[in-house]
Each structure stands twice: as C-alpha cells, then as structure tokens.
TORKOL-4160 file (C-alpha; in steps of 0.2 Angstrom, whole numbers, padded with zeros to 4 digits, m for minus):
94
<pt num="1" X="m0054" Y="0233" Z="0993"/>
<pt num="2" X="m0067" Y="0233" Z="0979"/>
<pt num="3" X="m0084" Y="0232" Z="0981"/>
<pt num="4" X="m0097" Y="0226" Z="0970"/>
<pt num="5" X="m0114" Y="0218" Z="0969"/>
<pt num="6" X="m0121" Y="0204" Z="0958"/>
<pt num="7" X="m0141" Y="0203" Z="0962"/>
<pt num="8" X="m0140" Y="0211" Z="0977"/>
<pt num="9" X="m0127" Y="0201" Z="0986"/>
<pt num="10" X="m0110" Y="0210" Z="0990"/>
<pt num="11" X="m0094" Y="0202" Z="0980"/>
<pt num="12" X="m0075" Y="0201" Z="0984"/>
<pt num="13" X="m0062" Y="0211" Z="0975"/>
<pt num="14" X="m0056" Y="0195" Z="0967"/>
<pt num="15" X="m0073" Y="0188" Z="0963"/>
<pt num="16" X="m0074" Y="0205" Z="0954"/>
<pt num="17" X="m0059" Y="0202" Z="0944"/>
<pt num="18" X="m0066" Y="0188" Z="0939"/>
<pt num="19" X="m0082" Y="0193" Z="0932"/>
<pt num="20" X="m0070" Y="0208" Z="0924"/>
<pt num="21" X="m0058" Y="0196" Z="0915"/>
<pt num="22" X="m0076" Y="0187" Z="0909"/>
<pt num="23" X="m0081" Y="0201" Z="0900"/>
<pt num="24" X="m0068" Y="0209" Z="0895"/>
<pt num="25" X="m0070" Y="0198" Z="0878"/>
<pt num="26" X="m0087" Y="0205" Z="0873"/>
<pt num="27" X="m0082" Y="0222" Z="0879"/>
<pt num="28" X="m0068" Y="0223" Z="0868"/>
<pt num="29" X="m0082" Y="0215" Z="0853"/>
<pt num="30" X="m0093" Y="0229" Z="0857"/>
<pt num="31" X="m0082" Y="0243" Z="0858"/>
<pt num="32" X="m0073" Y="0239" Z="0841"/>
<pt num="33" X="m0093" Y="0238" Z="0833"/>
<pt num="34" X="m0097" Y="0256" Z="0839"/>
<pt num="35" X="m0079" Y="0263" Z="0834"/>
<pt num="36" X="m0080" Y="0254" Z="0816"/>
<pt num="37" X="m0100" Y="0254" Z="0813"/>
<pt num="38" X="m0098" Y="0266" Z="0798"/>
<pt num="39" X="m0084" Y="0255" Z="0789"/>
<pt num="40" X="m0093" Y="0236" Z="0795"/>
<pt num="41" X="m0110" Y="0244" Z="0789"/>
<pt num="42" X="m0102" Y="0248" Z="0771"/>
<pt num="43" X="m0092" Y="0231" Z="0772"/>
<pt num="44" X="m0109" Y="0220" Z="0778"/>
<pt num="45" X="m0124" Y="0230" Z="0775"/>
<pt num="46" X="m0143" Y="0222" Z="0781"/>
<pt num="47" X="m0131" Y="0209" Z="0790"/>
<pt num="48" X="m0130" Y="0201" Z="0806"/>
<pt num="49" X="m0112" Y="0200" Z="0811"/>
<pt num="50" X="m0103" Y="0191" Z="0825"/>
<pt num="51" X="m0087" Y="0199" Z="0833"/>
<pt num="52" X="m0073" Y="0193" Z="0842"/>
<pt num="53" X="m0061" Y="0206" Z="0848"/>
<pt num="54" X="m0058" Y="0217" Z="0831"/>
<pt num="55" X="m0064" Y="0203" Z="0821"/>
<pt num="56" X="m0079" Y="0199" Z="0812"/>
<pt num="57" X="m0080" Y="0180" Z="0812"/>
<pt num="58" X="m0097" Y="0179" Z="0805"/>
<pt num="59" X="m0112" Y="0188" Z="0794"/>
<pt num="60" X="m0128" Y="0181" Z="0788"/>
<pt num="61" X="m0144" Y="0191" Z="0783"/>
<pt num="62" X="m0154" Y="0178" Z="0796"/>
<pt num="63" X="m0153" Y="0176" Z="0815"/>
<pt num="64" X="m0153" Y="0158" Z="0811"/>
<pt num="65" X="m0141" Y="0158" Z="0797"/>
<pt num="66" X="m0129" Y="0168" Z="0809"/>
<pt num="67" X="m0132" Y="0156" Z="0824"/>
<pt num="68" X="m0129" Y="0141" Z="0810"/>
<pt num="69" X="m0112" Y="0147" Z="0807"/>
<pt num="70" X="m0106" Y="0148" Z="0822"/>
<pt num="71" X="m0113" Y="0133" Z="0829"/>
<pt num="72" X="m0103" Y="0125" Z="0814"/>
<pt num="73" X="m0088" Y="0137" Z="0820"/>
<pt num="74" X="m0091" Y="0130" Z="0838"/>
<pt num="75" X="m0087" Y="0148" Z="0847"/>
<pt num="76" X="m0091" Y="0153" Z="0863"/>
<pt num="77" X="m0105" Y="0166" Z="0859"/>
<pt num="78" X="m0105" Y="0174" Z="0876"/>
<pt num="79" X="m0087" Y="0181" Z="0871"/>
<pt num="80" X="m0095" Y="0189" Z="0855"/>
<pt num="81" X="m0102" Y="0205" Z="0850"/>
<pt num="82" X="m0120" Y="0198" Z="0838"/>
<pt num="83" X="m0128" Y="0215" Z="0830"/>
<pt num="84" X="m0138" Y="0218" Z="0813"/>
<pt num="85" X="m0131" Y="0233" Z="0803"/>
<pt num="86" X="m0142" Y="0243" Z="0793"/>
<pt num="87" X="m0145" Y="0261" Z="0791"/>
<pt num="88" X="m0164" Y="0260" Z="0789"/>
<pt num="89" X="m0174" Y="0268" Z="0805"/>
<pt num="90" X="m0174" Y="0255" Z="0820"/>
<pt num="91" X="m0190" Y="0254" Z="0833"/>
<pt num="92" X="m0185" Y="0247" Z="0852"/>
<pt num="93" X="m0194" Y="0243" Z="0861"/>
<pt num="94" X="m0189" Y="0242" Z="0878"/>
C-alpha cells in the first residue's frame, strides 16, 4: 500500500496513480528541456518555448505571443513544459 498526501490529507495508492499518470506528461516535458537546454538554447535563443514530451510545439520572444500560439493550437498547457531560454544571468526571486 502507497501512501501520499495532497494538502495534508492522506491519499489512496490508486488515487496516487492517478495524480502520477497526470504528471507524467510535464515530467517527461521538463526532463527533455534540462537534458537538451544547450542544443534548444542554440536552436531558440531569448525564446519562450512550450514542450510536449521531446517536442517543442511552440517559441515566441513574448509570454503573450507564446500563450497566443497555443491558445490558437488549442493544447492542454498543463501537460507542457513553458520556459525562456537564454544565457544572460537570471535573478529569482523566490
């Protein structure tokens, strides 16, 4: 038996699957950005890019040109990776 919390409340091993086959999409996005960021960033530099699995579906230099696109491509944005590449210093502020 699995146990796992979502905001403090205790979930079921198959509610946990789930929530596991939900993210799996954007984990798969996310890992394929960190494992290629070298090659997207030479490919789409000072770009936003949207990714699905190991695919780039989408690039603007804007947020809004980005969400533009894919409003028109009408994707579920949940399932997607959304980053800017560049390889000027980044502040975060957390």
């Amino acid at each position: 038996y699995m146990s796992a919390a979502v905001l403090g409340k205790p979930i079921g091993n198959g509610e946990a699957k789930r929530l596991s086959a939900i993210l799996r999409p954007f984990e798969q996005a996310a890992a394929y950005v960190a494992n290629n960021h070298d090659a997207l960033l030479k490919a789409y530099p000072e770009q936003w890019i949207a990714v699905s699995g190991s695919k780039v579906i989408a690039t603007s230099p804007s947020k809004t040109g980005l969400a533009r696109k894919l409003r028109n491509l009408r994707v579920d944005a949940g399932n997607l990776e959304v980053t800017f590449l560049t390889d000027k210093p980044q502040t975060l502020i957390l």
